[in-house]
C-alpha positions in Angstrom: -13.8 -1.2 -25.2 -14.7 2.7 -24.8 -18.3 2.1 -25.9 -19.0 -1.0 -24.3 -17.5 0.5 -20.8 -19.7 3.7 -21.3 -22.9 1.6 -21.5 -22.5 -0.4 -18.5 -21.4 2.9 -16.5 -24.2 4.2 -18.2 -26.7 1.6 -17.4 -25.3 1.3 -13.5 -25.9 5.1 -13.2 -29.6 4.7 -14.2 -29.9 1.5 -11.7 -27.8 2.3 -8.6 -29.0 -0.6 -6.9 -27.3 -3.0 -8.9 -23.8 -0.8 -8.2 -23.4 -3.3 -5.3 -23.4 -6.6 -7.4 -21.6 -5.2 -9.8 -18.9 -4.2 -7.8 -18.8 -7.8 -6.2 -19.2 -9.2 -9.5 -16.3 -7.8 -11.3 -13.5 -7.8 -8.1 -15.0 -11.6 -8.3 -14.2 -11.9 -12.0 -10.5 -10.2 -12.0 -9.2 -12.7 -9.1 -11.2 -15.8 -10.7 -8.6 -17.9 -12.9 -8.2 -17.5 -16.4 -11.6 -15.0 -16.6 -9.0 -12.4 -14.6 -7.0 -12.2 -17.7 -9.7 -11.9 -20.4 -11.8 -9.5 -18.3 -10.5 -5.6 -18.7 -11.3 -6.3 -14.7 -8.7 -3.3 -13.4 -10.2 -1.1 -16.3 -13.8 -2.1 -14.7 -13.0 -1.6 -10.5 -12.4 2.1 -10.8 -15.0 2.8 -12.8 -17.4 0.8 -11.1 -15.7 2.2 -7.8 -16.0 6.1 -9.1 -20.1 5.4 -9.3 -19.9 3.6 -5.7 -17.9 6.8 -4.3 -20.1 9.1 -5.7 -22.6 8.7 -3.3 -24.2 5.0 -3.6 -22.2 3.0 -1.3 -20.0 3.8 1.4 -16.2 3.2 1.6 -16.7 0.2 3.9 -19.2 -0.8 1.9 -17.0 -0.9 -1.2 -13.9 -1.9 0.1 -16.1 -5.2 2.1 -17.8 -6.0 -1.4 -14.0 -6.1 -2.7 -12.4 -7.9 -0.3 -15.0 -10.6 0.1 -15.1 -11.1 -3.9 -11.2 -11.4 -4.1 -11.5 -13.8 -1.4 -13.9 -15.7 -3.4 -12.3 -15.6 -6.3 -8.8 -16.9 -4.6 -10.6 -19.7 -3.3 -12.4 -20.7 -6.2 -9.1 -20.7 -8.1 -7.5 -22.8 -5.7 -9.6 -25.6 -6.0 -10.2 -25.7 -9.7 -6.2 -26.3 -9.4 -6.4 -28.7 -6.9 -9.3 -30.5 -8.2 -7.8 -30.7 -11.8 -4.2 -30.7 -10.9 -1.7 -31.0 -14.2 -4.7 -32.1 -16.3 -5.6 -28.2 -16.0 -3.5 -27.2 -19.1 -6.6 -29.0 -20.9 -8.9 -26.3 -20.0 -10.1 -24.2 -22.1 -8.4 -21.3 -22.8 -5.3 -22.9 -21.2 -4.9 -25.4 -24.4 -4.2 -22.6 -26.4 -2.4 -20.3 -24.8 0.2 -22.3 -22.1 2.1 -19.1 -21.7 -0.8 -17.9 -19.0 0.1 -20.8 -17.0 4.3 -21.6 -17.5 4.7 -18.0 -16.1 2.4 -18.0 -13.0 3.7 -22.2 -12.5 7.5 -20.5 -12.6 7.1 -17.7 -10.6 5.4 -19.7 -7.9 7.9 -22.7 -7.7 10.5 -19.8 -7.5 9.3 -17.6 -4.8 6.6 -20.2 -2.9 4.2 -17.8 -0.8 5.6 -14.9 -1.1 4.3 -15.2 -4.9 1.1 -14.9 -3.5 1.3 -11.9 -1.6 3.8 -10.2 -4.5 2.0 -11.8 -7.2 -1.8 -10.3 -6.3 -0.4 -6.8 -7.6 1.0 -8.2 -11.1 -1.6 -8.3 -13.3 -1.1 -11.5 -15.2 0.2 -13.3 -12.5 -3.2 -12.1 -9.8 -5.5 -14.9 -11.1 -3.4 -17.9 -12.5 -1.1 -17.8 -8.8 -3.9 -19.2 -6.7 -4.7 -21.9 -9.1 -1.3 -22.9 -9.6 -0.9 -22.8 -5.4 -4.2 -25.6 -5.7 -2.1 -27.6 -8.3 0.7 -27.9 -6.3 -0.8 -29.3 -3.4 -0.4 -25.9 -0.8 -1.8 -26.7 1.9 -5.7 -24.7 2.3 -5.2 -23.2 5.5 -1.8 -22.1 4.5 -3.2 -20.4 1.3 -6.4 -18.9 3.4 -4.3 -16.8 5.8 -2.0 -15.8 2.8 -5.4 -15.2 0.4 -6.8 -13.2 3.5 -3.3 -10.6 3.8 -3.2 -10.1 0.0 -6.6 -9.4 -0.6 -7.2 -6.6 2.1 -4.2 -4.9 0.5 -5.3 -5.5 -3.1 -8.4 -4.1 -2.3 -7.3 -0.9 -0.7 -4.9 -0.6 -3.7 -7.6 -1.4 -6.4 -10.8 0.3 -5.1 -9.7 2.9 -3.2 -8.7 5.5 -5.3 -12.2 5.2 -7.7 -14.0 5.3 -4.4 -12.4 8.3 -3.8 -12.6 10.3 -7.1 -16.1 9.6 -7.0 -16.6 11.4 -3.6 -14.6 13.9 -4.5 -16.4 15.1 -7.6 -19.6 15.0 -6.2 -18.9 17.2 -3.2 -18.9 20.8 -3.5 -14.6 21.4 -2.9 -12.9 24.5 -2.5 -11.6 26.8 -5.4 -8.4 25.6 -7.0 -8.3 21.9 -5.7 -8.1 20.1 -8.6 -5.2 22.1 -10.2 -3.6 21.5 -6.7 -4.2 17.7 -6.8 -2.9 18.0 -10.3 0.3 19.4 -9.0 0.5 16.8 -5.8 -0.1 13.9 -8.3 2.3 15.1 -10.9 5.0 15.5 -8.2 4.6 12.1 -6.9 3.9 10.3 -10.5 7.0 12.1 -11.5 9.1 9.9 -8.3 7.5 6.9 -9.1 8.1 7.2 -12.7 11.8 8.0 -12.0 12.1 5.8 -9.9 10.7 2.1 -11.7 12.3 3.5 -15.1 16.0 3.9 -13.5 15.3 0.8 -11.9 14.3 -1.6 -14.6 16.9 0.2 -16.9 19.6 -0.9 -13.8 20.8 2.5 -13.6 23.8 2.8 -11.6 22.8 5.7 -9.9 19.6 4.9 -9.5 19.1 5.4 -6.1 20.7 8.4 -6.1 18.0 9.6 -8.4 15.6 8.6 -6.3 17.1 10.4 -3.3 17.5 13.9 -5.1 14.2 14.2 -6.6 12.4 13.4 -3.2 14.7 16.0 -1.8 13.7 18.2 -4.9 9.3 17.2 -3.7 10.2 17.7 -0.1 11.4 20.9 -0.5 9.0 22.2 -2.5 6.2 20.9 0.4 8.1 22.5 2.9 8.3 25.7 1.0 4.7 25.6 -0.5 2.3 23.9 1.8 0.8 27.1 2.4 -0.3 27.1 -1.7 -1.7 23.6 -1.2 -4.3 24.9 1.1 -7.2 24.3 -1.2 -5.8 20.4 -1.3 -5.5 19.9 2.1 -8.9 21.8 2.8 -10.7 19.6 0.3 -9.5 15.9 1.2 -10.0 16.7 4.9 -13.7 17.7 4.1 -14.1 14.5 1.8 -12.5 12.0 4.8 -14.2 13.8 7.5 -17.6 13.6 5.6 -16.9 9.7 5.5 -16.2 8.6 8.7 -18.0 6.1 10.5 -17.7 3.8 13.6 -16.6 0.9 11.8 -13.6 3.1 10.0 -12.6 4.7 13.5 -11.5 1.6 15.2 -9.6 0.5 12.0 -8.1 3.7 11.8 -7.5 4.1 15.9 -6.0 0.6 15.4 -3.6 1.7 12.9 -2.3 4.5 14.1 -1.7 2.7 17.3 1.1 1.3 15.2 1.8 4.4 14.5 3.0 5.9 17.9 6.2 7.0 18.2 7.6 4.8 21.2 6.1 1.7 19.5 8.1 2.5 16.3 11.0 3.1 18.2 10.9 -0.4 20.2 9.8 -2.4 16.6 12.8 -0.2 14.7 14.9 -1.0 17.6 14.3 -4.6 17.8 14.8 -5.4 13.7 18.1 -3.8 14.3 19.1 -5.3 17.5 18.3 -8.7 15.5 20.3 -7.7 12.7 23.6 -7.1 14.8 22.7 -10.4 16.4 22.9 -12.6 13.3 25.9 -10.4 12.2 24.1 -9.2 9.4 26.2 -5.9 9.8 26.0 -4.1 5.8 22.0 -4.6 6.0 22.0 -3.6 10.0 24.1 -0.8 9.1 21.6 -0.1 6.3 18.4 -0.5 8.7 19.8 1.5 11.7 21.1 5.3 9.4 17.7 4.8 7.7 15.5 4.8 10.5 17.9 6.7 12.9 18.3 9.6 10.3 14.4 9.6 9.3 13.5 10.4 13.5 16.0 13.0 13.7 15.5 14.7 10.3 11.3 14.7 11.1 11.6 15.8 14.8 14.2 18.9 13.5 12.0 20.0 10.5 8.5 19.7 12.7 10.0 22.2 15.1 11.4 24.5 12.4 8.1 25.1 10.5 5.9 24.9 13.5 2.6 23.7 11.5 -0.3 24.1 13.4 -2.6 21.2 13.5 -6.3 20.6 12.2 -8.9 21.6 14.2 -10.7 18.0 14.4 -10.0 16.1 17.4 -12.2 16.6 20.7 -8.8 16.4 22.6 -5.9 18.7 20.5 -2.7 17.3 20.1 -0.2 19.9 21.0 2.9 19.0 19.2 3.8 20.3 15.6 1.7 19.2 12.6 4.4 18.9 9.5 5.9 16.6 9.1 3.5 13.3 10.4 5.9 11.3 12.3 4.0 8.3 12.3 4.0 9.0 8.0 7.9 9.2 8.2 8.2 6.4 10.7 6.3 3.6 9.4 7.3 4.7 5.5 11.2 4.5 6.8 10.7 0.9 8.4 8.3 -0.5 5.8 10.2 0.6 3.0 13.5 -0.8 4.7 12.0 -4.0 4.9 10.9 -3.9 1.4 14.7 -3.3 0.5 15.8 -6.0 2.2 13.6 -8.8 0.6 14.0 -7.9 -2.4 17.9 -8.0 -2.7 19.1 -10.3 -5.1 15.9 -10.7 -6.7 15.1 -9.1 -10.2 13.9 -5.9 -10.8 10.0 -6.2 -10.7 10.1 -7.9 -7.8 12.2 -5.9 -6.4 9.4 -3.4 -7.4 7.0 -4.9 -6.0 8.2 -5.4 -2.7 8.4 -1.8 -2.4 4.6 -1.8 -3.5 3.7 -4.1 -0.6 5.6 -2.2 1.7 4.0 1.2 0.8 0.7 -0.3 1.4 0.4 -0.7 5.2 2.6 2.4 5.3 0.1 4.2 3.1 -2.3 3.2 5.6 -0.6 4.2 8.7 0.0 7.4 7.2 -3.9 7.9 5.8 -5.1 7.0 9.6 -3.5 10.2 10.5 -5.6 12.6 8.3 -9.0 10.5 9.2 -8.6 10.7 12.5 -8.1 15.1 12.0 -4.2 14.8 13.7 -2.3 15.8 10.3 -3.2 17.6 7.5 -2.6 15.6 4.0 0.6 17.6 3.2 1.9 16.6 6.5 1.6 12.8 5.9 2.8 13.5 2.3 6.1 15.2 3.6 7.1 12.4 6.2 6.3 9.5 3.1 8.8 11.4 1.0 10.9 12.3 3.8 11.5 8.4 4.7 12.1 8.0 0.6 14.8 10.0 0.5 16.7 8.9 3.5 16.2 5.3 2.8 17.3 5.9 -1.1 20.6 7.8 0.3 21.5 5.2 3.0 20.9 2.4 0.7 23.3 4.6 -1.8 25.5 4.8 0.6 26.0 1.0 1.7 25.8 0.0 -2.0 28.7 3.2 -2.9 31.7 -0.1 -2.9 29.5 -3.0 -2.6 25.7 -4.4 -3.6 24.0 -5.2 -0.5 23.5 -9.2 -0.4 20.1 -11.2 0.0 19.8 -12.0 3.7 19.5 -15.6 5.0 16.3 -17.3 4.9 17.1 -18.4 8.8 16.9 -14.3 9.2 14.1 -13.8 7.8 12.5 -16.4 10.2 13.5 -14.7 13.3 12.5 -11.1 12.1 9.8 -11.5 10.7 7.7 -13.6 13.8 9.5 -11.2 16.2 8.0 -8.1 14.0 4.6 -9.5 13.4 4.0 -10.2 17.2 5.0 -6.3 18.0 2.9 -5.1 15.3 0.1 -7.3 17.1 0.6 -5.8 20.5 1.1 -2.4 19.9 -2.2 -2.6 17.6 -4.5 -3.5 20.5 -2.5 -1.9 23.3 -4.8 0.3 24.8 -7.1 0.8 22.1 -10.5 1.6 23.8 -8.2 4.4 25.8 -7.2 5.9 22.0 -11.1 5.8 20.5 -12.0 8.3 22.9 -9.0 10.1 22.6 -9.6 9.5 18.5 -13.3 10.5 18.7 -14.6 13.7 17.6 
């Protein structure tokens, strides 16, 4: 594959105006049924990304072309399943190997939509689950909205990073930034690492694990984040010299969510509604976690007294490290991510965790391209919220493993949740552009 991918590169570095098709093209091809899992697709995004990032298209450029193709592809693959139904094993490609099917067909009878959404980051699973959703009759408009939620995180996942390893080799960065990002990456591969190996190996301490090693990273930010001034330096510069007035309002919109007194009333109503269905173990579980994560983020901010960037027209005045709204919405995403996957097996359990990370991630990311928090800052409250939520979940599992919670539950939170999240997001957003703008 090496050669073949350096000639295409190759070729798309001589004829930048093609970058755009191409990156259309192959998003298109890795969600498109049975193509998705011929096509080195993944292999193909971030390179085709790195080329778009290094100066021929524009973030929202890239991430729109991805989003629109995955959203093609989806469809597509829905209707070749609805239009073929059972008959579809006949296909080609499917005739020989039924394996690409039988585990895409279980997986979906088992978990229904939330395959979809959990499925989009499996890579087997991304472009067989929408066909199968069309052979089993789900209703389109249904599958749309579902299609819609999985690819905007898919495509921030998937194209994001390339994007941003393109930008950041072709602008000029300061001394020392990639041996920092080296060390940042390392530090957080390392967690991850830990963290899905104790976890498919059902470790029984895994969590505990989990807990000391992000105590073990956090300390080392807290001590060093005045060594990782080259890294924070650097990605500012890259975000800064990217914004745009598109990205703004996403971004204002995001961290709107963000805010401390809307996390509180969200944080306070999933566990007011876990105390009312007398969930008490997972309520219990909920309440430390996000309790613990406000208290331990307000002390620490006011111990090391980080001064802010210099960005915004309008200076916050609190404390920079670390990022509240990084700690807050990583504490309540990742508890939510817990709690669905209990009782399930291990990668799904996995991959809830995934799907929570992602609108946490982007929470958290709002902060630094806005100016209000330096990188380290966000980094310390995501690993911050790791640890507590490993060690309270360590803690209510010490006798006893925390149970799957009713599907009735899940009915009330979620609706409940989705409609704060809603509120908060355009509550007084033109008032937080300007105060946003720079």
């Amino acid at each position: 594959m090496g050669p073949w991918l350096d000639s295409v590169t190759g070729w798309l570095t001589v004829n930048p105006q093609w970058l755009a098709a191409a990156v259309f093209i192959v998003a298109f091809v890795e969600c498109l049924a049975i193509a998705g899992l011929i096509v080195p697709g993944t292999v193909l995004l971030f390179a085709v990304a790195v080329l778009a990032g290094s100066g021929a298209l524009s973030l929202s450029e890239t991430l729109l072309l991805g989003f629109v193709a995955g959203v093609l592809g989806d469809t597509v693959s829905y209707f070749i399943g609805r239009h073929f139904h059972q008959n579809i094993r006949r296909l080609p490609g499917l005739r020989h190997h039924p394996e690409w099917i039988a585990g895409a067909e279980a997986y979906f009878q088992r978990y229904g939509i939330a395959s979809l959404l959990v499925g989009r980051f499996i890579g087997p699973l991304r472009p067989m689950l929408p066909m199968v959703a069309g052979m089993f009759d789900m209703p389109f408009p249904r599958f749309a909205v579902v299609s819609l939620l999985a690819a905007a995180g898919w495509t921030v996942a998937y194209l994001l990073p390339g994007w941003a390893t393109g930008a950041a080799i072709r602008l000029p960065l300061p001394e020392g930034f990639w041996p920092q990002v080296g060390l940042v990456v390392g530090s957080i591969a390392a967690l991850v690492g830990l963290s899905v190996n104790s976890s498919v190996r059902a470790h029984r301490l895994v969590t505990v694990y989990i807990a000391g090693l992000s105590l073990v990273i956090l300390g080392g930010l807290f001590i060093g984040f005045a060594h990782l001034n080259a890294f924070d330096q650097g990605l500012m510069t890259l975000i800064q010299e990217h914004r745009s007035p598109l990205l703004d309002e996403v971004a204002v919109m995001l961290t709107q969510l963000g805010e401390f007194k809307n996390m509180f009333v969200i944080s306070a109503a999933l566990t007011i509604l876990l105390l009312v269905t007398r969930q008490w173990r997972h309520m219990l579980f909920a309440g430390s976690t996000l309790l613990i994560t406000a208290l331990a983020n307000t002390g620490t901010k006011n111990l090391f007294a980080r001064m802010r960037p210099e960005v915004l027209a309008d200076p916050l005045s609190s404390y920079s490290m670390p990022s509240g709204h990084s700690s807050g919405s990583f504490a309540l995403f990742l508890t939510l991510a817990v709690l669905a996957g209990r009782g399930q097996p291990t990668r799904m359990r996995l991959t809830w965790l995934l799907l929570g990370c992602l609108p946490a991630v982007s929470i958290a990311m709002s902060r630094v391209y806005l100016g209000a928090h330096w990188p380290t800052d966000v980094l310390a409250g995501a690993v911050l919220a790791a640890c507590v939520c490993a060690a309270s979940l360590a803690v209510t599992q010490r006798q006893t493993v925390l149970n799957p919670m009713p599907t009735k539950v899940w009915w009330l939170v979620l609706p409940v949740l989705m409609a704060l999240f809603g509120f908060f997001a355009l509550w007084n957003l033109p008032h937080a552009l300007l105060r946003y703008s720079y």
